[in-house]
C-alpha positions in Angstrom: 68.5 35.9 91.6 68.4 39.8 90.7 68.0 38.8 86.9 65.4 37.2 84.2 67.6 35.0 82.2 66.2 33.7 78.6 68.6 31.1 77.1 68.5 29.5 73.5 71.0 27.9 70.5 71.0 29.0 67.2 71.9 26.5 64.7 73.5 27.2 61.4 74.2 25.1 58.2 76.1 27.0 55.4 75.9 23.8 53.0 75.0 20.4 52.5 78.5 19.5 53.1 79.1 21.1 56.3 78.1 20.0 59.3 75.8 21.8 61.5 77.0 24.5 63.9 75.6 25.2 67.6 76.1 28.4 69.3 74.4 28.9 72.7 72.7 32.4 73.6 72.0 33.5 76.8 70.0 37.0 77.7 69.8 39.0 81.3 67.4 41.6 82.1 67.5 42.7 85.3 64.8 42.0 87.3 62.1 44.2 88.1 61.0 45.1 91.7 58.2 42.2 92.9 58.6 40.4 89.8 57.2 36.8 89.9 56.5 34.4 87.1 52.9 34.6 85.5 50.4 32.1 86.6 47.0 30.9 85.8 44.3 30.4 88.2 42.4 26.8 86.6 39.8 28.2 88.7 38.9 30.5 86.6 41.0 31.0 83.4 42.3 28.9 80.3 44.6 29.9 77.9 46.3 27.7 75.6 48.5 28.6 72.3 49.3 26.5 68.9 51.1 28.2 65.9 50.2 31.7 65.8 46.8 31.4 67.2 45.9 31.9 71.1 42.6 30.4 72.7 41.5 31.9 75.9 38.3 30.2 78.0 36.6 31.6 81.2 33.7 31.9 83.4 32.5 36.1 83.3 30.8 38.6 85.4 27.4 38.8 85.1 28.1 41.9 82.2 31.4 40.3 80.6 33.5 42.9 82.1 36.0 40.5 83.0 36.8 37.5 84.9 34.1 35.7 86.8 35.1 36.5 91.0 33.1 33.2 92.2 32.5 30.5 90.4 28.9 29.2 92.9 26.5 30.0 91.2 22.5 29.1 92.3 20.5 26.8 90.4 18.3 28.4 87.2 21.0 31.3 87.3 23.2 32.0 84.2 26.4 31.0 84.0 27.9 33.5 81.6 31.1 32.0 79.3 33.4 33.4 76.5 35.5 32.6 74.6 38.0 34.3 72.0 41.1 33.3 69.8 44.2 35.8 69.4 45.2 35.6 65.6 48.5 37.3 65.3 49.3 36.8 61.8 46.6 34.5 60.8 43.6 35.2 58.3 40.7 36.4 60.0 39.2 33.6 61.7 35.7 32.9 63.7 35.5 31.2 67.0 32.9 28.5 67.6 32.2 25.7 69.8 32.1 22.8 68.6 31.2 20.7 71.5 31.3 21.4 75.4 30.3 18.8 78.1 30.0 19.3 82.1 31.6 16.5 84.1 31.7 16.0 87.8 35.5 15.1 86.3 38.4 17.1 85.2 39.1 14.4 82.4 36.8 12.9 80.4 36.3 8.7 80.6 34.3 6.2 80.0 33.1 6.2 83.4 32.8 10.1 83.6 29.1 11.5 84.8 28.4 13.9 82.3 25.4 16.2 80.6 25.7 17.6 77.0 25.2 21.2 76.3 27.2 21.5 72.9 27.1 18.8 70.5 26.1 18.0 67.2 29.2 20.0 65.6 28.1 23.3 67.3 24.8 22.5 68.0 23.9 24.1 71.6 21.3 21.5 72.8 20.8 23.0 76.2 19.0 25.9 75.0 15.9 23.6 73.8 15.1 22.7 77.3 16.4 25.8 78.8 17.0 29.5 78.7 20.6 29.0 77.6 21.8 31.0 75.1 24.4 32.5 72.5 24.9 36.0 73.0 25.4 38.4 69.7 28.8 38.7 68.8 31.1 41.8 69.4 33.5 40.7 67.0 34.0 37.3 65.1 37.1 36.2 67.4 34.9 35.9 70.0 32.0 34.1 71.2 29.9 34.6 74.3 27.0 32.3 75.7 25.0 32.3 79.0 24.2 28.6 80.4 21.6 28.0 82.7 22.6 26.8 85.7 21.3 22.9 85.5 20.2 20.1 87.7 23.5 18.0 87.5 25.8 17.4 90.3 23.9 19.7 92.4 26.5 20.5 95.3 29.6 18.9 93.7 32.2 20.1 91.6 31.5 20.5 88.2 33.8 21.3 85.0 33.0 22.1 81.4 34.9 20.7 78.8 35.1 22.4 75.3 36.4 21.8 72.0 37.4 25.6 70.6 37.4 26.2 66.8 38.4 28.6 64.8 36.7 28.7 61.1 37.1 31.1 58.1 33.8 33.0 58.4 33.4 32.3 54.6 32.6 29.0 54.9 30.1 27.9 57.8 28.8 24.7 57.0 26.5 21.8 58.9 30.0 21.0 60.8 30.9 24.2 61.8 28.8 26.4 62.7 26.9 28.4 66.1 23.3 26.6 66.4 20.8 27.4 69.3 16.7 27.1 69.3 14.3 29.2 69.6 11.1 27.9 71.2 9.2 30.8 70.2 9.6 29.5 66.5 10.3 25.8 67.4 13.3 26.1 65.0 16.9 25.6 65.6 18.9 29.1 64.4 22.4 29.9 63.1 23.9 32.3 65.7 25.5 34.4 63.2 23.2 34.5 60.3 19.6 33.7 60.7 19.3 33.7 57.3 21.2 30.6 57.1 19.6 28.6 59.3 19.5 25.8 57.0 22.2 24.6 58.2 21.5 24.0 61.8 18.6 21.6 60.5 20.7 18.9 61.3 20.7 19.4 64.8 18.5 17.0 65.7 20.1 14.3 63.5 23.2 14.2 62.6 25.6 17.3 61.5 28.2 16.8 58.9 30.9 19.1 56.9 32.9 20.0 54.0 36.6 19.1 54.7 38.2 22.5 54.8 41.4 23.2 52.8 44.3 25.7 54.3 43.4 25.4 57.4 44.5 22.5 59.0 42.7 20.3 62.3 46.2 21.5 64.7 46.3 25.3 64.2 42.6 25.4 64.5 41.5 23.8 67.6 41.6 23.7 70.6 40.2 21.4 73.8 39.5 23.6 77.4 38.5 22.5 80.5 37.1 25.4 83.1 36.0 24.3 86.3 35.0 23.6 89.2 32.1 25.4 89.4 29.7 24.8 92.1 25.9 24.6 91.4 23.6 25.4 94.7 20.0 24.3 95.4 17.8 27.6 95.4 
């Protein structure tokens, strides 16, 4: 075909008392030149949309330029990760992670081999018995972490599971929130505000929040799965 065709029905009702009327649309743009529908490499990218927010997932370059070209990476190395939420029309919103898991699976079961790096409600235990680490933000949409590459599955495939959120920045609580420790301190810190790091004392317990109002569970997050990604003996 020579054209992009977009089709859709408008309904109407005038009343109560009328009955509902259908009336197809149909739309043709001609085609451009090498056109071909937009895909997604699972490789390497995640993207995923509910209401008017857009979460977007992937493995970097070593500088967050863009895109991650490999996804082998040696073991001890970083693994460098962001993540980011498109808003639209939406009140400013921050990004965390709530949870994130690898698996030598690309779905989660009971039966799954699996090592924790986020968990605890945003709590990333990795980084006490590691060098992983948050990375100061660039702008609250976004969030940006490098995982050390870790003695799990060494050779096989290996994919990260997340669960995305996107918070008002106003109200960070022990449930949502961007935790990592510090061995230098032997204290768990809040990513965003060190000040506040109160609240990532539950991290080695048990982490609980406020239930937020306006903001409901569906329009603010999101589950992503990147992978595989290969860790190599050194």
């Amino acid at each position: 075909m020579d054209q992009i065709v977009f089709q859709t029905e408008i309904t109407s009702t005038t009343s109560s008392k009328t009955t509902q009327v259908y009336y197809p649309v149909s739309c043709a743009y001609e085609r451009p030149e090498n056109w071909a529908p937009p895909l997604y490499d699972p490789l390497h990218f995640q993207i995923h949309g509910q209401g008017d927010l857009t979460f977007h997932m992937a493995f970097m370059k070593d500088d967050f330029s863009g895109v991650a070209t490999s996804t082998t990476f040696s073991l001890g190395s970083m693994i460098p990760v962001a993540a980011s939420v498109d808003q639209q029309s939406h009140q400013p919103l921050m990004l965390l992670l709530e949870e994130c898991v690898a698996s030598t699976t690309p779905e989660l079961g009971p039966d799954s081999h699996s090592y924790q790096l986020i968990t605890n409600k945003g709590c990333l235990i990795d980084s006490k018995k590691s060098s992983s680490m948050f990375l100061p933000r660039s702008q609250l949409s976004e969030i940006r972490l490098n995982l050390q590459a870790f003695k799990f599955a060494t050779g096989e495939d290996v994919y990260i599971h997340c669960k995305i959120v996107a918070w008002d920045p106003r109200d960070l609580d022990g449930g949502k929130k961007a935790c990592q420790y510090d061995k230098s301190s032997s204290r768990w810190l809040l990513l965003d505000d060190p000040s506040q790091s109160s609240l990532c004392s539950c991290c080695d317990t048990n982490c609980r929040g406020r239930k937020k109002r306006g903001i409901t569970a569906d329009s603010s997050m999101m589950t992503s799965v990147l992978g595989p990604l290969v860790i190599t003996g050194n």
